[in-house]
N, C-alpha and C positions, 0 to 999 in steps of 0.2 A: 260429788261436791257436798249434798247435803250430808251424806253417810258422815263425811270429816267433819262437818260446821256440828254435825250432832253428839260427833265424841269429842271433841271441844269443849264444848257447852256442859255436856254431862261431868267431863274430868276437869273441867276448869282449868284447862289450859289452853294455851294459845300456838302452839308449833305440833306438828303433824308431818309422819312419814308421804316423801310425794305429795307432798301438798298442790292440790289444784285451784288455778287463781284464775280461770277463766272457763265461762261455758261453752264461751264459742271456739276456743282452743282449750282444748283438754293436758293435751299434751306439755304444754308453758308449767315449766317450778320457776319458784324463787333459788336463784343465786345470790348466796353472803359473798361477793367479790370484797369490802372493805376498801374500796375508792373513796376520797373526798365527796368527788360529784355525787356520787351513787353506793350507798352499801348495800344492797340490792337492786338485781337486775333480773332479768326477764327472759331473755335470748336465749338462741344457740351458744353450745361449746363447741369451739372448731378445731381439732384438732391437723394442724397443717406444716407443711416440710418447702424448704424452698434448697433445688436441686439446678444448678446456672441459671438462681434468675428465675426459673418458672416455679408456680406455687403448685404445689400437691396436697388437695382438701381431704387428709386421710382417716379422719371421727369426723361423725357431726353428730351430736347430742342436745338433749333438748333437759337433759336429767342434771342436776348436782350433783356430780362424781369429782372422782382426784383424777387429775389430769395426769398426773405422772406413770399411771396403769398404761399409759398409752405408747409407750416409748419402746417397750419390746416390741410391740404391733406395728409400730414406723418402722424400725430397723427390718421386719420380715418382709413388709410392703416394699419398702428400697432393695431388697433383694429381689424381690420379686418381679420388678420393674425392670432391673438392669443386671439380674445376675448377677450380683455378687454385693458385698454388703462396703458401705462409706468407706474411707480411710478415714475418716476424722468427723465427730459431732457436734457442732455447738448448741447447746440448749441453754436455758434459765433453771436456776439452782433447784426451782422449784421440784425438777426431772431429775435431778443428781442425787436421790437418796441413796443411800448404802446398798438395797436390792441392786438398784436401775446402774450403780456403778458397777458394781459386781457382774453382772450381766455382759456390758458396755466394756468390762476388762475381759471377760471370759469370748466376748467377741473379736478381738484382739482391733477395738476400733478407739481412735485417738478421740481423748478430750481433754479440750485448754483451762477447762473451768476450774477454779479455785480450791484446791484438796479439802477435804474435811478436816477438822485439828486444826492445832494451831500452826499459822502458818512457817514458812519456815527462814533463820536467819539471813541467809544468803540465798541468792535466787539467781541461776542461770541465765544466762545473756537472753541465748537462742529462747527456752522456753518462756522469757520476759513478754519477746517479741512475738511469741505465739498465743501468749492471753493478750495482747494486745489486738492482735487478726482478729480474736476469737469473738471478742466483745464488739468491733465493727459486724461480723458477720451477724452476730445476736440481733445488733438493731438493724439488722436489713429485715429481719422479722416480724420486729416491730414496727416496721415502716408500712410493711405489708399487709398489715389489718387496717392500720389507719388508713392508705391509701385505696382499701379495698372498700372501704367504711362510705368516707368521703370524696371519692370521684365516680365509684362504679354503684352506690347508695348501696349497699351492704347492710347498711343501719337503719334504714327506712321497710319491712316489710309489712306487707299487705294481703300476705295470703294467708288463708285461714287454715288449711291441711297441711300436718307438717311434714307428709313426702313431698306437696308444691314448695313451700317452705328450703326443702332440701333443696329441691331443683334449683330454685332460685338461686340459694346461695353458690350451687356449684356454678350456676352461670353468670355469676360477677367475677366468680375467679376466672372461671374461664374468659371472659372479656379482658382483663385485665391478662393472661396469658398472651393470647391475642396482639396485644398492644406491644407485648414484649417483643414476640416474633417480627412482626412489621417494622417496629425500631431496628433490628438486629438486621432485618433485609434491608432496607433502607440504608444502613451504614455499609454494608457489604457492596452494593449497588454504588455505591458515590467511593467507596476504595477500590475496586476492578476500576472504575472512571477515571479516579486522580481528581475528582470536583471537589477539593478538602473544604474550602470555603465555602460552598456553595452548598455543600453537607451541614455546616454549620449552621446554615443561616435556616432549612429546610427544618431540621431536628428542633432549632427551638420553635418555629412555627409547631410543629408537631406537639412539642410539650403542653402548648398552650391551648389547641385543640383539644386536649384528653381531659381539661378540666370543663370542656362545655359539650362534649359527646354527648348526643341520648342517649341515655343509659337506662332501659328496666328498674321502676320503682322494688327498693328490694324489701327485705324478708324478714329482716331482724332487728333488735332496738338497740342491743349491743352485743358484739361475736368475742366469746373470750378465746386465750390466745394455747396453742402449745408450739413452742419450737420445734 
């Protein structure tokens, strides 16, 4: 840190490669995210995939990099996983540059996302209703940082080393995993039964439980997002 405050000072400038904004975590850049609230942030980048519902933490960075580097490395990781790669991706545009399509076509794997150009006069029924899917599926994504944020504290960390750091954030996802599966058996459990009402009444108690769970003070101030 001094090293950088020293060529600063000397060059009389104010921005620096890797810049370091903390002694007690070395590891912490500033991110130019461009939010209202916040045009610099602090946090991890997360690079994360949601596969039925469950969340797959596949980056975690602590660096300001382009997120969009990350998408060849999901698609390997999804193979990897399950043998064999998606039928269809939905990401944010941010992911869809000309490389990452070209790739994304040479994998022979579907995307609903909005073509590059201009778009075009007439537009298919079928494929209407499939950027229509596409964009529901998007915000299940973004649903999924904020709920990871705000019920499992995601956004609250306290650890100083950023492999605890790491850990941490893997296990808010993973609670939040968790939560899912139990839902899922829970519903299974009351359909073998026939209890459909009594499923009902059980699942929203449930709901309402998950907002006051103790949860592990977490790790970060804010988790940026990749689909």
């Amino acid at each position: 840190m001094y090293e950088q405050q020293k060529m600063m000072f000397e060059q009389n400038v104010r921005r620096c490669a890797d810049r370091i904004i903390s002694i007690y975590q070395p590891h912490r850049r500033p991110i130019v995210r461009g939010k209202a609230k916040a045009t610099v942030e602090f946090g991890a980048k997360i690079g994360a995939s949601i596969v039925s519902g469950y969340t797959y933490v596949d980056h975690v960075s602590w660096d300001a990099y382009n997120e969009s580097s990350d998408l060849g490395m999901q698609l390997e990781l999804y193979k990897k996983r399950f043998g064999m790669l998606p039928r269809e991706i939905q990401a944010d545009k941010l992911y869809l540059g000309k490389e990452n399509r070209k790739h994304i076509k040479s994998c022979h794997v579907n995307c609903y996302n909005r073509p590059l150009g201009r778009p075009p006069k007439e537009e298919n029924d079928t494929h209407a209703e499939d950027k229509k899917r596409a964009i529901g599926e998007r915000n299940e994504m973004e649903g999924t940082f904020g709920t990871t944020k705000r019920v499992y504290r995601a956004n609250d960390i306290r650890a100083k080393l950023d492999q605890t750091a790491d850990t941490w954030i893997g296990a808010c996802f993973f609670a939040k995993n968790i939560m899912k599966f139990l839902r899922g058996l829970l519903c299974l459990f009351f359909e073998k039964s026939g209890l459909k009402t009594f499923q009902k009444r059980i699942m929203s108690i449930f709901d309402k439980m998950e907002a006051v769970l103790p949860t592990p003070q977490g790790c970060v101030k804010e988790i940026s997002k990749v689909s």
